[in-house]
py3Dmol code that shows the C-alpha trace and the ligand (Angstrom):
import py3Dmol

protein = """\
ATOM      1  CA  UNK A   1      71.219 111.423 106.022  1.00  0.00           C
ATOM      2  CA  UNK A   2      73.357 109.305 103.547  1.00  0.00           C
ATOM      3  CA  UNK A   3      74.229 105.926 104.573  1.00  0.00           C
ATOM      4  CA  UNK A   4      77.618 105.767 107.072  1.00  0.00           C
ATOM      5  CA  UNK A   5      79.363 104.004 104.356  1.00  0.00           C
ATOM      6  CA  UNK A   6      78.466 107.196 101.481  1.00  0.00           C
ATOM      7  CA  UNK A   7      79.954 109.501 104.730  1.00  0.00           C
ATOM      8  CA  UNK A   8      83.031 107.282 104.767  1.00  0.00           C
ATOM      9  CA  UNK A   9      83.541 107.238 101.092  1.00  0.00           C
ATOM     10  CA  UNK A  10      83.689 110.827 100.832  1.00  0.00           C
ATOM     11  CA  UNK A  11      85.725 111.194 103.891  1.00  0.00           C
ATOM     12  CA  UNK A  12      88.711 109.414 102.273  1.00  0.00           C
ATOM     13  CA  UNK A  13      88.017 111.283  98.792  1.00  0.00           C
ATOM     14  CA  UNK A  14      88.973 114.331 101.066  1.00  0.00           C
ATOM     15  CA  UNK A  15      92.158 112.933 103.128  1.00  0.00           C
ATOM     16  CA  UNK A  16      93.090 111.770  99.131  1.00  0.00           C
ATOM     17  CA  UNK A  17      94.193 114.955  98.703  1.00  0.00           C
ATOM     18  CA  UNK A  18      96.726 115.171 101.271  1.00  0.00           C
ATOM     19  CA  UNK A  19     100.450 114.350 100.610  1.00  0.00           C
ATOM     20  CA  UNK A  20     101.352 112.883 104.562  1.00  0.00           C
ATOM     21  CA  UNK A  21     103.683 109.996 104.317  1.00  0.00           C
ATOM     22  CA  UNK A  22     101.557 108.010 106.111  1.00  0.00           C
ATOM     23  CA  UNK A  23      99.063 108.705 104.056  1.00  0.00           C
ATOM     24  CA  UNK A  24      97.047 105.682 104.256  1.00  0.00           C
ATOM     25  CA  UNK A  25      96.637 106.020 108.312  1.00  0.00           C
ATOM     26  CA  UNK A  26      95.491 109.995 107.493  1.00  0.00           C
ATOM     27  CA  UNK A  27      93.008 108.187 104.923  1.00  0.00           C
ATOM     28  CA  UNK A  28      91.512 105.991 107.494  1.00  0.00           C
ATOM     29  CA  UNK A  29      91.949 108.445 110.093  1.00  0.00           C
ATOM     30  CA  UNK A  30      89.381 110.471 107.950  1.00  0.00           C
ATOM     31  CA  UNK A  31      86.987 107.607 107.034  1.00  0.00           C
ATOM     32  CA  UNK A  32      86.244 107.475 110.806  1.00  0.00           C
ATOM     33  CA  UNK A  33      85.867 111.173 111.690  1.00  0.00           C
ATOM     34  CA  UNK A  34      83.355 111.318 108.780  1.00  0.00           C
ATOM     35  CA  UNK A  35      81.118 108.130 110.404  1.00  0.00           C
ATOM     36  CA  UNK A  36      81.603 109.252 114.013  1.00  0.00           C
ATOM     37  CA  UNK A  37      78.167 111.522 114.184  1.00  0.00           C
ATOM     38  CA  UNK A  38      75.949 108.376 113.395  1.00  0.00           C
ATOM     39  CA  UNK A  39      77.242 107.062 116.623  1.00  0.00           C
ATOM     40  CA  UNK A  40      74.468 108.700 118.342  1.00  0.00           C
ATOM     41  CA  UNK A  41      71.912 106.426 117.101  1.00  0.00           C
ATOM     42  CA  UNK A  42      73.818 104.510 120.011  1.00  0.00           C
ATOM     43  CA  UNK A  43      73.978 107.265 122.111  1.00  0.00           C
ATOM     44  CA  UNK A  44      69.980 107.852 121.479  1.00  0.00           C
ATOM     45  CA  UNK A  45      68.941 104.350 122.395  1.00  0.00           C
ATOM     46  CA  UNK A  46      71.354 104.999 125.944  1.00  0.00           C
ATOM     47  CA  UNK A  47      70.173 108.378 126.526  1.00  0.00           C
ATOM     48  CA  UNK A  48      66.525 108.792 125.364  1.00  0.00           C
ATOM     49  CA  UNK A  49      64.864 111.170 122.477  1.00  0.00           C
ATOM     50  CA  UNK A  50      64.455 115.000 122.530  1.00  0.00           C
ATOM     51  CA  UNK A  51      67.824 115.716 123.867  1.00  0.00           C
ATOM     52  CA  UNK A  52      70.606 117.370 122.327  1.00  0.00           C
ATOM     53  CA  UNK A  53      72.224 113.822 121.982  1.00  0.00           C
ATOM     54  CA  UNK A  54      69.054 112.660 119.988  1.00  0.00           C
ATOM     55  CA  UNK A  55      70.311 112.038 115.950  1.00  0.00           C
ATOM     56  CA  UNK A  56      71.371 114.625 114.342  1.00  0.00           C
ATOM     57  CA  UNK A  57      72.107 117.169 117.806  1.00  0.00           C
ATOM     58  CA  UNK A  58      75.604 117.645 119.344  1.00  0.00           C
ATOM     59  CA  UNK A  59      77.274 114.598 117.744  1.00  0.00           C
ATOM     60  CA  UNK A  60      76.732 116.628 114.434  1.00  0.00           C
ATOM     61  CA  UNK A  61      77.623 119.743 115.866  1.00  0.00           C
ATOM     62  CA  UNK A  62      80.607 121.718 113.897  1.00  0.00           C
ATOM     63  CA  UNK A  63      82.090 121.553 117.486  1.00  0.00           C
ATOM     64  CA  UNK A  64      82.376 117.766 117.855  1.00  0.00           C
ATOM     65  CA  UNK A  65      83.664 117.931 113.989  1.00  0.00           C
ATOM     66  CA  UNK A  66      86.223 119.921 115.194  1.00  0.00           C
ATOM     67  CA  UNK A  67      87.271 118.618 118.675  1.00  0.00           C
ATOM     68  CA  UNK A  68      87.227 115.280 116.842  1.00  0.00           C
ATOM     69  CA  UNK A  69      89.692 116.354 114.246  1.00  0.00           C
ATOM     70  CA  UNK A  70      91.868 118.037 117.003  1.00  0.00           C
ATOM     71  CA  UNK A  71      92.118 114.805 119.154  1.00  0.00           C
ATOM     72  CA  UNK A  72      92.929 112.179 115.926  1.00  0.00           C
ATOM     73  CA  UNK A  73      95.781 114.874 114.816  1.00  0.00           C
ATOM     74  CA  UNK A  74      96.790 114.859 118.508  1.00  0.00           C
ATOM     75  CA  UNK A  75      96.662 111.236 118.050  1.00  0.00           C
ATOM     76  CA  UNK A  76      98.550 111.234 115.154  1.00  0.00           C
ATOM     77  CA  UNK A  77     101.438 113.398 116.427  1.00  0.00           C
ATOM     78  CA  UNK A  78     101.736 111.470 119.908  1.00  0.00           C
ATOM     79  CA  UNK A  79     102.146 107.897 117.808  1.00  0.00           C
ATOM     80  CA  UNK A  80     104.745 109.893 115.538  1.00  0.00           C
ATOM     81  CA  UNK A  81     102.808 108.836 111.993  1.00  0.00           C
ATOM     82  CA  UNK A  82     102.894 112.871 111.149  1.00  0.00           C
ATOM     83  CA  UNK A  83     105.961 115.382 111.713  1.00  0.00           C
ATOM     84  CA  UNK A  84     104.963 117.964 114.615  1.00  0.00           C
ATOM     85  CA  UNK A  85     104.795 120.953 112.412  1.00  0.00           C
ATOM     86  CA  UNK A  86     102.185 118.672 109.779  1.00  0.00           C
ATOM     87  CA  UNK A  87      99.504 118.854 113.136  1.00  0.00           C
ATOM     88  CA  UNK A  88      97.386 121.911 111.241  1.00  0.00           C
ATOM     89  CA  UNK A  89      97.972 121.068 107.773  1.00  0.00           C
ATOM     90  CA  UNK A  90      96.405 117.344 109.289  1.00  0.00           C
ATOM     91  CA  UNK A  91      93.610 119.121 111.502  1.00  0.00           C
ATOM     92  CA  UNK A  92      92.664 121.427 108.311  1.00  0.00           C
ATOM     93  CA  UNK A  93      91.963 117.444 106.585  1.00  0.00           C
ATOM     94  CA  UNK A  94      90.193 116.046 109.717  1.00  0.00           C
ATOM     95  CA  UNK A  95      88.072 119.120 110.390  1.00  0.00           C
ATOM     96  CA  UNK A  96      87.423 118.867 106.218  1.00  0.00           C
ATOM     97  CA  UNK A  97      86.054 114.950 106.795  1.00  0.00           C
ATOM     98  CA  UNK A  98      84.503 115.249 109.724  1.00  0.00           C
ATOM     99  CA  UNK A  99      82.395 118.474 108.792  1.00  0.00           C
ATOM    100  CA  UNK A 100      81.257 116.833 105.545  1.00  0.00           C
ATOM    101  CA  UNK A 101      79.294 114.238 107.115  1.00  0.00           C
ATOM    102  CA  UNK A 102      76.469 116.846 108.936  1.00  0.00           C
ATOM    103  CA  UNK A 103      76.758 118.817 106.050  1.00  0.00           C
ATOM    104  CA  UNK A 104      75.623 115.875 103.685  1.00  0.00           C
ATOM    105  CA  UNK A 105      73.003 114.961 105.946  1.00  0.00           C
ATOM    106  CA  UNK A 106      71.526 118.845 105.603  1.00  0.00           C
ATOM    107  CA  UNK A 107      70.579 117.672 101.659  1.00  0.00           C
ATOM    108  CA  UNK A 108      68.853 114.692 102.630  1.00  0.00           C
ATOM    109  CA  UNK A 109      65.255 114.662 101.551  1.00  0.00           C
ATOM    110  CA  UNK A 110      62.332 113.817 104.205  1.00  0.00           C
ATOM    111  CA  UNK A 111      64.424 115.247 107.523  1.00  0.00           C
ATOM    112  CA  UNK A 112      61.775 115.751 109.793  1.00  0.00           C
ATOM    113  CA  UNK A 113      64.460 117.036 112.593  1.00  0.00           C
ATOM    114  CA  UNK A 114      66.989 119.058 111.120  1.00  0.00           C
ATOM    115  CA  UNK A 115      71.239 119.499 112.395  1.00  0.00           C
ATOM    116  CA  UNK A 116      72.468 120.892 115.253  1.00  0.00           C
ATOM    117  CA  UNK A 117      75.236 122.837 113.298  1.00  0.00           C
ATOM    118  CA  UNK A 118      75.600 124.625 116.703  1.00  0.00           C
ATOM    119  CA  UNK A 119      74.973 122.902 119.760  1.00  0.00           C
ATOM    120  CA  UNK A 120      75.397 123.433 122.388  1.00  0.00           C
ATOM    121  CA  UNK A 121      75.961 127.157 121.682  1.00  0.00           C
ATOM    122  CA  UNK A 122      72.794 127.584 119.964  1.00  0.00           C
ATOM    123  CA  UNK A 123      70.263 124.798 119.865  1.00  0.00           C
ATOM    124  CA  UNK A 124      68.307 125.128 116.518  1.00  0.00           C
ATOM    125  CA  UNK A 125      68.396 122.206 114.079  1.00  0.00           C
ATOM    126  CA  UNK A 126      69.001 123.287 110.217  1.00  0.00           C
ATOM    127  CA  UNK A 127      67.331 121.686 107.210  1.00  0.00           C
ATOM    128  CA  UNK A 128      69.666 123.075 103.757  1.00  0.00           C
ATOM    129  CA  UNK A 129      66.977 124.555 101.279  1.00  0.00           C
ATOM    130  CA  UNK A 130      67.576 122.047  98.723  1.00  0.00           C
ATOM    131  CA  UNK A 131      67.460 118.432  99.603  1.00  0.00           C
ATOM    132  CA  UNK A 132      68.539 115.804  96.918  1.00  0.00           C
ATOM    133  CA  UNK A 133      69.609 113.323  98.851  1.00  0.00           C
ATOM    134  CA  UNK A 134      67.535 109.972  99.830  1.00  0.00           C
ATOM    135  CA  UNK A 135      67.425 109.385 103.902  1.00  0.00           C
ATOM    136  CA  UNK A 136      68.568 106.794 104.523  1.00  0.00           C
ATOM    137  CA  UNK A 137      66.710 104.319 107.318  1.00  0.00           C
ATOM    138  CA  UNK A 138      68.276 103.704 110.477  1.00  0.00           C
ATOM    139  CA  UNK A 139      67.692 100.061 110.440  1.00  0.00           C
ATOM    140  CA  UNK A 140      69.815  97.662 109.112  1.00  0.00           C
ATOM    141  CA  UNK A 141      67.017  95.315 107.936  1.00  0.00           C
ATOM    142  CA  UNK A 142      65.625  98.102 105.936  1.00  0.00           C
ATOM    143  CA  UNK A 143      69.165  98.571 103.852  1.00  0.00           C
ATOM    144  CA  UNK A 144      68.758  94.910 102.933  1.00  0.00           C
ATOM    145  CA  UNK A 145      65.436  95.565 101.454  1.00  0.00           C
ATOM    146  CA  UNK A 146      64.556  97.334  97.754  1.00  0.00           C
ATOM    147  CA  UNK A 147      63.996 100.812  99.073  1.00  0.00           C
ATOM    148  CA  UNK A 148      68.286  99.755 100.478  1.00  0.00           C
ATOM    149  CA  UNK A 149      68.994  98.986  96.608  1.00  0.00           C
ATOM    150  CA  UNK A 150      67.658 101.930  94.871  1.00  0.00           C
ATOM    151  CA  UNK A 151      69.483 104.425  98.140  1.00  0.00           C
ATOM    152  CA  UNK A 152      72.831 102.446  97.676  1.00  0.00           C
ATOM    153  CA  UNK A 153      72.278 103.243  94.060  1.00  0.00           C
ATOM    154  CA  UNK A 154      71.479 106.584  94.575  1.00  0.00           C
ATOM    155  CA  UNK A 155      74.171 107.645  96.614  1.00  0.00           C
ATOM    156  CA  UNK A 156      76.601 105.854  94.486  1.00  0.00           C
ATOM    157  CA  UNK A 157      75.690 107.950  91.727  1.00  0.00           C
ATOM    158  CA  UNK A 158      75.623 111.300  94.013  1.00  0.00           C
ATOM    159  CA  UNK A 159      78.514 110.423  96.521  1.00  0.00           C
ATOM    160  CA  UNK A 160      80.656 107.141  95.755  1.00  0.00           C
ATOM    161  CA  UNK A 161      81.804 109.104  91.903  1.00  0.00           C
ATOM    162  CA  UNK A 162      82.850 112.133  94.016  1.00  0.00           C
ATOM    163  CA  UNK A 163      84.680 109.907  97.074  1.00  0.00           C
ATOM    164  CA  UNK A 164      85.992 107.498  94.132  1.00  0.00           C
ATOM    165  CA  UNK A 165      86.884 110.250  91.998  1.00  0.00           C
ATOM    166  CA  UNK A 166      89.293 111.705  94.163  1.00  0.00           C
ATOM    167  CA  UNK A 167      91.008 108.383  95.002  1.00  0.00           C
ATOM    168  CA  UNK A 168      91.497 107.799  91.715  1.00  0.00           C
ATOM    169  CA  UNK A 169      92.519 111.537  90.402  1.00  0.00           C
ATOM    170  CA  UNK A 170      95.144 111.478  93.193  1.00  0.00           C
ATOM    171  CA  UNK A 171      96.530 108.066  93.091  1.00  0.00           C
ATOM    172  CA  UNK A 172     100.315 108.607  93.409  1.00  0.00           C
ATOM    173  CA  UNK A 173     101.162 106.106  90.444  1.00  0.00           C
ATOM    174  CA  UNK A 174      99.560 109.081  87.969  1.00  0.00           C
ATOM    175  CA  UNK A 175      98.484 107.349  85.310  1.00  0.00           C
ATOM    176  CA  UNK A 176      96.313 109.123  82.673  1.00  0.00           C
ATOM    177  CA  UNK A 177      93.912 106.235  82.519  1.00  0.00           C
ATOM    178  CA  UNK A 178      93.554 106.739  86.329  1.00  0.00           C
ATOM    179  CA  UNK A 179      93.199 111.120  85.589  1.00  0.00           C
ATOM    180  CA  UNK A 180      90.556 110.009  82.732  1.00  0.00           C
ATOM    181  CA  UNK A 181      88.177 107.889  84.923  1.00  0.00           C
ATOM    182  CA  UNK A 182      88.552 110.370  87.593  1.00  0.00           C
ATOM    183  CA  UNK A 183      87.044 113.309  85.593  1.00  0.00           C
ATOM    184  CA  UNK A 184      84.070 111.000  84.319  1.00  0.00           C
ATOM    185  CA  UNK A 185      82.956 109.536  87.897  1.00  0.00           C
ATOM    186  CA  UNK A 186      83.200 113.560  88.205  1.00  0.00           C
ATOM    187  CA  UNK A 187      81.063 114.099  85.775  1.00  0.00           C
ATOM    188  CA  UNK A 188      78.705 111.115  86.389  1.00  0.00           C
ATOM    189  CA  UNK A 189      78.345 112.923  89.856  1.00  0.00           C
ATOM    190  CA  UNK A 190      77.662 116.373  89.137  1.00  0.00           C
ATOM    191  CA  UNK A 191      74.752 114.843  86.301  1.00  0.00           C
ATOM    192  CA  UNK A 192      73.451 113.116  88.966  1.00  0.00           C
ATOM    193  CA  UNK A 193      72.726 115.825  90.961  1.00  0.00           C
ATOM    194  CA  UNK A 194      71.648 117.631  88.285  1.00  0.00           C
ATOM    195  CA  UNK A 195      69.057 114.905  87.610  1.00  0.00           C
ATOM    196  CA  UNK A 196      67.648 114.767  91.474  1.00  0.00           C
ATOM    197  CA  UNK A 197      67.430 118.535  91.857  1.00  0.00           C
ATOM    198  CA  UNK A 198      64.554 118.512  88.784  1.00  0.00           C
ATOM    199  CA  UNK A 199      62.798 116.124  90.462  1.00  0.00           C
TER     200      UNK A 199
END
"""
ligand_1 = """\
1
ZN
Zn 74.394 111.693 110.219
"""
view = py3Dmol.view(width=600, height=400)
view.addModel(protein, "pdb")
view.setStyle({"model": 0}, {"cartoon": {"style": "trace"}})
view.addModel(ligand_1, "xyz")
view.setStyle({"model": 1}, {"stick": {}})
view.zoomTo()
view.show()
């Protein structure tokens, strides 16, 4: 799994593409759909292991993605920062940020459990067949450490140029300077990933 801040990144990269007028709330609406799952490394520690709400289960589930989404556009509507009819246009964004975090986590290397895609209907856990991605510890002392350095570099190269990217390709100023940088962070990502799939 990528670290909670790589998930948020790329959750606003997604909501950058929307054109809401409160766009910045439907930005940070997205940056916490796409962090929610890793809650339940708190919900673990309440709970106990070897549950569906152990890492990774139900809280990663494509259902939770999308009851999540559903209750933040309800959210939305109810405080008025959307127009009513914008609800599914705004749940297509939320379901689109809060998906992406399970399926990053299914290309992290070294998963010994894999993703409940879909719990509780069906309780396998999935491990993608290609795996790129560092895992990232659950520990906070352990992202302060050199093994936290070289996985916040990492995933800056694989995730922060995509999540970046987008901010910048759709900033509403437009500026071809803005466009420019955009398509190399692309670039830088997609040769990144290139790069940890011949390892
Ligand atoms: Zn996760």
């Amino acid at each position: 799994m990528p670290t909670v801040i790589s998930h948020s990144i790329i959750g606003a990269g997604i909501a950058s593409f929307s054109r809401f007028p409160n766009r910045g709330k439907v930005i940070l609406g997205s940056i916490l759909l796409a962090a929610i799952p890793d809650s339940d490394t708190i919900i673990m520690s309440l709970v106990g292991r070897g549950t569906m709400f152990d890492h990774r289960g139900i809280m990663h589930s494509i259902l939770v993605a999308c009851l999540t989404a559903f209750l933040a556009a309800l959210l939305f509507r109810s405080k008025k920062w959307i127009e009513p009819s914008e609800i599914w246009k705004l749940m297509a964004f939320f379901i689109l940020a809060a998906v992406s975090h399970p399926l990053l986590d299914g290309f992290s290397t070294g998963m010994r459990i894999g993703i409940g895609f879909f719990m509780p209907f069906e309780m396998s856990r999935y491990i993608f067949w290609i795996s790129p991605l560092p895992l990232a510890p659950l520990g906070p002392a352990h992202l302060l450490s050199q093994r936290g350095l070289t996985l916040f570099s990492t995933e800056a190269a694989m995730l922060w140029t995509f999540g970046f990217g987008a901010l910048l390709w759709t900033k509403r100023s437009g500026e071809l300077y803005w466009k420019i940088t955009a398509i190399v962070l692309g670039c830088a990502g997609v040769l990144a990933w290139v790069i940890a799939l011949q390892r």
